[in-house]
N, C-alpha and C positions, 0 to 999 in steps of 0.2 A: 481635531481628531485625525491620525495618521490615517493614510489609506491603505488596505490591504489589497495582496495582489497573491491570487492563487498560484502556485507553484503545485505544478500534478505530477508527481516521480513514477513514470511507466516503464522501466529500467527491467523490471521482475521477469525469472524466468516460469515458475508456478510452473516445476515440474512434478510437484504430487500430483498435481492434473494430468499428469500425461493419461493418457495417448492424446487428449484433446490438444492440450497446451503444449505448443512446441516453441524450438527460437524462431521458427519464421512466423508464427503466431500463437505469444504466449496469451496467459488466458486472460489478461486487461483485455483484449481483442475482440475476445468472445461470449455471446451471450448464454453466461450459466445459471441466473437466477430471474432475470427478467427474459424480455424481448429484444429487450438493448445490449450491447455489449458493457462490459463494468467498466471501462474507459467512457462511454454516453452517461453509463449512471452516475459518473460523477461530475461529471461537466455540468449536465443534470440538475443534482444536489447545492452547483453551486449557482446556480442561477433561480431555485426554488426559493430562496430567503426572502426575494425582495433587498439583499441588503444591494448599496454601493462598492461595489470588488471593480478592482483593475480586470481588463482581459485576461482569462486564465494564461498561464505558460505550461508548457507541456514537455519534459526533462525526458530523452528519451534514446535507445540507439539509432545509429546510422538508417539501419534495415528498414525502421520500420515508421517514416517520416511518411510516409505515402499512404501506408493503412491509416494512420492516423487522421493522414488532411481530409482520407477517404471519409470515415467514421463522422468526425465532426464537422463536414459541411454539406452532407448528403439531403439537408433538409433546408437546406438555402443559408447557414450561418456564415458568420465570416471564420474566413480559417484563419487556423490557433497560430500562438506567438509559438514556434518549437524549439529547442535547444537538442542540440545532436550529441551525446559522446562518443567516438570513436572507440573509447573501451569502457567495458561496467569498473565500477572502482567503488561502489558500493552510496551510502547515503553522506554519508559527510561530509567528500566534494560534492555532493549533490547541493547539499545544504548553505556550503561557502560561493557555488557559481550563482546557486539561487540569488543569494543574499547580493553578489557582485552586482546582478541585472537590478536589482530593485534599487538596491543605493546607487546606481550610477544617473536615474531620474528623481529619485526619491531617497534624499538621505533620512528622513524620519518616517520611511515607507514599512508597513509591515509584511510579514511574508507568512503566506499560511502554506504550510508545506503538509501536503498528505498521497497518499499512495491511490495507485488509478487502480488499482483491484478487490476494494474491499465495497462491503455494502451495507449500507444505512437503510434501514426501513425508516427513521423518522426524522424528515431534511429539515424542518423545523425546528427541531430538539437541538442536531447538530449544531443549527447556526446558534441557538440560545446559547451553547457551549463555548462557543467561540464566542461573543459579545460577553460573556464571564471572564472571559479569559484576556480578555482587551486590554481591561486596565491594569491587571500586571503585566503585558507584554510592554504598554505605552511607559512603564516605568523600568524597563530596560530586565525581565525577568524575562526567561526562555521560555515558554508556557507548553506545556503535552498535555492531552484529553487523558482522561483518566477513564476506563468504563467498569463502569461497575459490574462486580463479575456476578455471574448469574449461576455460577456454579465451580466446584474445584477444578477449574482448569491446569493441565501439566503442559500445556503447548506456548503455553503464553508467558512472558517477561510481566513481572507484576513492578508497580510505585507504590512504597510508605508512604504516605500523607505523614506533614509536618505539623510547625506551626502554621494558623490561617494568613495571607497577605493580605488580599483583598476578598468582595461578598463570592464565595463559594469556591475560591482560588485558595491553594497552599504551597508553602514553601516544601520542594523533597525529600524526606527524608534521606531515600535509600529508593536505587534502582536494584532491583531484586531479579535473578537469573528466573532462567521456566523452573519451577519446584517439583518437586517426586509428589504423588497422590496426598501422602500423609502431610504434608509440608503445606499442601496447596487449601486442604480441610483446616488447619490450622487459621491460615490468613482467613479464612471466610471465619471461622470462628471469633477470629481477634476482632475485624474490621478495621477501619482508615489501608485496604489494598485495596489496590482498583488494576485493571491486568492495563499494560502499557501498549497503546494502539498504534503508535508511531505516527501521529497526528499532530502537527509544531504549529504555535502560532510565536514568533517575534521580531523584533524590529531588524532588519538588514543588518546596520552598523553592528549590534550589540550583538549578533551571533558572529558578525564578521571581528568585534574583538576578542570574545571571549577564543574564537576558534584560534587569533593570532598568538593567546597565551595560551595554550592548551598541543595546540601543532601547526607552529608557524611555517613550518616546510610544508603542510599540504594546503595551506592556503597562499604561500608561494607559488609553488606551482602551479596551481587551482587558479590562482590572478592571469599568470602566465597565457596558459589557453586559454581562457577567456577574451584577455588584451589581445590574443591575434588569430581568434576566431574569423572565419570567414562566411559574413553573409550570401546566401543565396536562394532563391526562390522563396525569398522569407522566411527562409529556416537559417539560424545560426547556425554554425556547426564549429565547434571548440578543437583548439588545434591537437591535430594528434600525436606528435612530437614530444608537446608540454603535457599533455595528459594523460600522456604515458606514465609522465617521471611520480604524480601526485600517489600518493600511500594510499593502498585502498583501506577502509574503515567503517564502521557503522556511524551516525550520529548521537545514538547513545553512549557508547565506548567513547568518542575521541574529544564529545565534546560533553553531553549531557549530564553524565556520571561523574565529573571531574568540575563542571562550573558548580558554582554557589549562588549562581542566579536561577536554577535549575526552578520552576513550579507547574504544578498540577491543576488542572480543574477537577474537581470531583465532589460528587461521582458524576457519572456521565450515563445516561439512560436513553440511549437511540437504535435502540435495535441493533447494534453495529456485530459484524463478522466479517474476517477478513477473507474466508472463505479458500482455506488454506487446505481443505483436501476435498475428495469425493462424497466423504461422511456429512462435510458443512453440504455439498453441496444438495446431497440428498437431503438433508430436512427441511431446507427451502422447497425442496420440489412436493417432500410431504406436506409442509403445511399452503405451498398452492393448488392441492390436491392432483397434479399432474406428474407421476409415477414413473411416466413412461415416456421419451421425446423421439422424434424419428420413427423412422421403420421400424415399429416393435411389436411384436404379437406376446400377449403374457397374459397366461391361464393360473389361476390357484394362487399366484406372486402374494408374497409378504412383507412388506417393508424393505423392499429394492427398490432401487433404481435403476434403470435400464435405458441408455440412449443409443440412437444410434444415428452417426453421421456417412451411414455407409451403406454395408449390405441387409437385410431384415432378420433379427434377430427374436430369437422366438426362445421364450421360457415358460417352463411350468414347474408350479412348485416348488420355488426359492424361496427363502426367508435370511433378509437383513444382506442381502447382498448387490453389491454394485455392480453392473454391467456395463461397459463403454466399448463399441465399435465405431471404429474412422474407416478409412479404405483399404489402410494399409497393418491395420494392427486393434487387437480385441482383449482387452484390462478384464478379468472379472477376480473381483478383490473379494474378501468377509467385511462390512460394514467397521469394524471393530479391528481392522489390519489397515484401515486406509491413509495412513502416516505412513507406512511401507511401501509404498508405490515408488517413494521418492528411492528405495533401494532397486529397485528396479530399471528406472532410468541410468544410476551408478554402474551399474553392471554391465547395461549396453553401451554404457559410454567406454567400458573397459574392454568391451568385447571389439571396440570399432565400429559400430552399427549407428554411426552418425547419419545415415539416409534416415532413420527411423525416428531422431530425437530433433 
């Protein structure tokens, strides 16, 4: 049986979160639904299985190798393998440098590739998902969790389900763009979609060919820094030269949507959210019944959230509304606008108000 080796993508800049989430600490960094930051909760999650995993690796910027080694060894562990880019270029050089480190010790090595900001309420389920997913990855299929939608989501990229390959695994149909309301009632009505979580489980070599027929210049390059990476302090760090030159891309787009090896687990029942704006954030804090964090005084409140990492903020009488104050900056959104945040960030970026983002 191939061994897997977690590959954690913490790349994300998770500016719906602003004010919280900035680039000196996006929100993998910080703790929004537990006690832990979402970067522990999944290092976390992947040591809950009991299974046999490689030491995780940790794919990540320059910046922020330090908060990292900070986070995960603060409780006596040994610090993570890291891999540095020099610049974001998105998942599918993530995916090809991934796949380089694993095949260079393990040519029949698997790579479970998933993102350091989302969160699973059931770590057992996950790995059940994954060990589903095994023996079609062991037979050279590119495998994505499939989760089962729990409702007509418009934010999320959904997967067709095919034909079955193996128990509870399928071949993909169709990667399906985020859909309009009406669109998204549909798939729930038809069933075999599951919303695509961006969660990989396959074999090194076999993502590393398919990616060379698919875009063999970005895994040229992608070879390139990697080959003349420079170890230090136990962090890789991929040359910035060659990493420049590599095409930025999703691994859906470049490679996922275009192989024919392409399959699904589904469905997928783990609690799972990726926790993509303040709305996710707030119904985690509803159903821990903790409404309110930080300095908060709130009288009469309805169905807000209210943090605060700064001065005391005091309400009365709000309903369905989000409240976030930092030191330097104070978000109060309508629960039902908070996909708009991320306009907000656009604008200060356009304005020059880089001290604030």
């Amino acid at each position: 049986m191939s061994s897997i080796t977690p590959i954690i993508m913490s790349g994300g800049a998770g500016t719906r979160l602003w004010p919280l989430s900035r680039k000196s600490e996006p929100k993998q960094y910080r703790a929004l639904v537990t006690n832990r930051s979402m970067l522990e909760e999944t290092v976390a999650r992947l040591e809950a299985g009991g299974q046999e995993v490689a030491r995780p690796v940790v794919i990540c910027g320059d910046a922020h190798c330090g908060k990292i080694r900070t986070l995960l060894t603060r409780d006596g562990a040994a610090a993570p393998v890291i891999i540095t880019e020099p610049v974001g270029r998105n998942t599918a050089p993530v995916a090809i440098v991934a796949s380089l480190h694993v095949a260079k010790s393990d040519p029949e090595g698997l790579v479970l590739l998933l993102p350091a900001d989302h969160h699973i309420r059931d770590a057992q389920g996950f790995w059940e998902a994954v060990n589903r997913g095994r023996a079609a990855a062991e037979r050279g299929h590119l495998v994505t969790l499939g989760i089962a939608p729990t409702g007509p989501e418009t934010g999320y990229g959904y997967i067709r389900r095919g034909a079955p390959l193996t128990d509870g695994v399928y071949a993909v149909d169709a990667f399906v763009e985020k859909p309009d309301a009406e669109t998204a009632e549909r798939y729930l009505r038809e069933g075999g979609y599951a919303w695509n979580a961006g969660i990989f489980l396959f074999r090194a070599r076999d993502l590393l060919a398919e990616a060379q027929t698919h875009v063999p210049q970005m895994v040229e390059e992608a070879r390139k820094a990697y080959d003349r990476a420079a170890q230090e302090d136990g962090t890789l760090r991929l040359d910035e030269a060659s990493f420049a030159q590599v095409p930025a891309d999703s691994i859906d787009y470049a490679i996922m949507e275009r192989t024919d090896k392409a399959a699904v687990v589904d469905p997928v029942n783990i609690g799972w959210d990726d926790i993509g704006s303040w709305s996710a954030v707030a119904e985690h804090a509803l159903e821990g019944g903790a409404l309110e964090k930080g300095d908060v005084l709130a009288l009469d409140c309805e169905g807000s959230h209210i943090r605060s990492d700064g001065p005391l903020v005091a309400a009365i009488g709000v309903k369905d509304v989000i409240i976030i104050a930092t030191g330097d900056a104070v978000l109060v959104v309508d629960k039902t606008r908070a996909q708009d945040v991320k306009t907000i960030v656009e604008k200060l970026k356009a304005e020059g108000r880089s001290e604030i983002l």
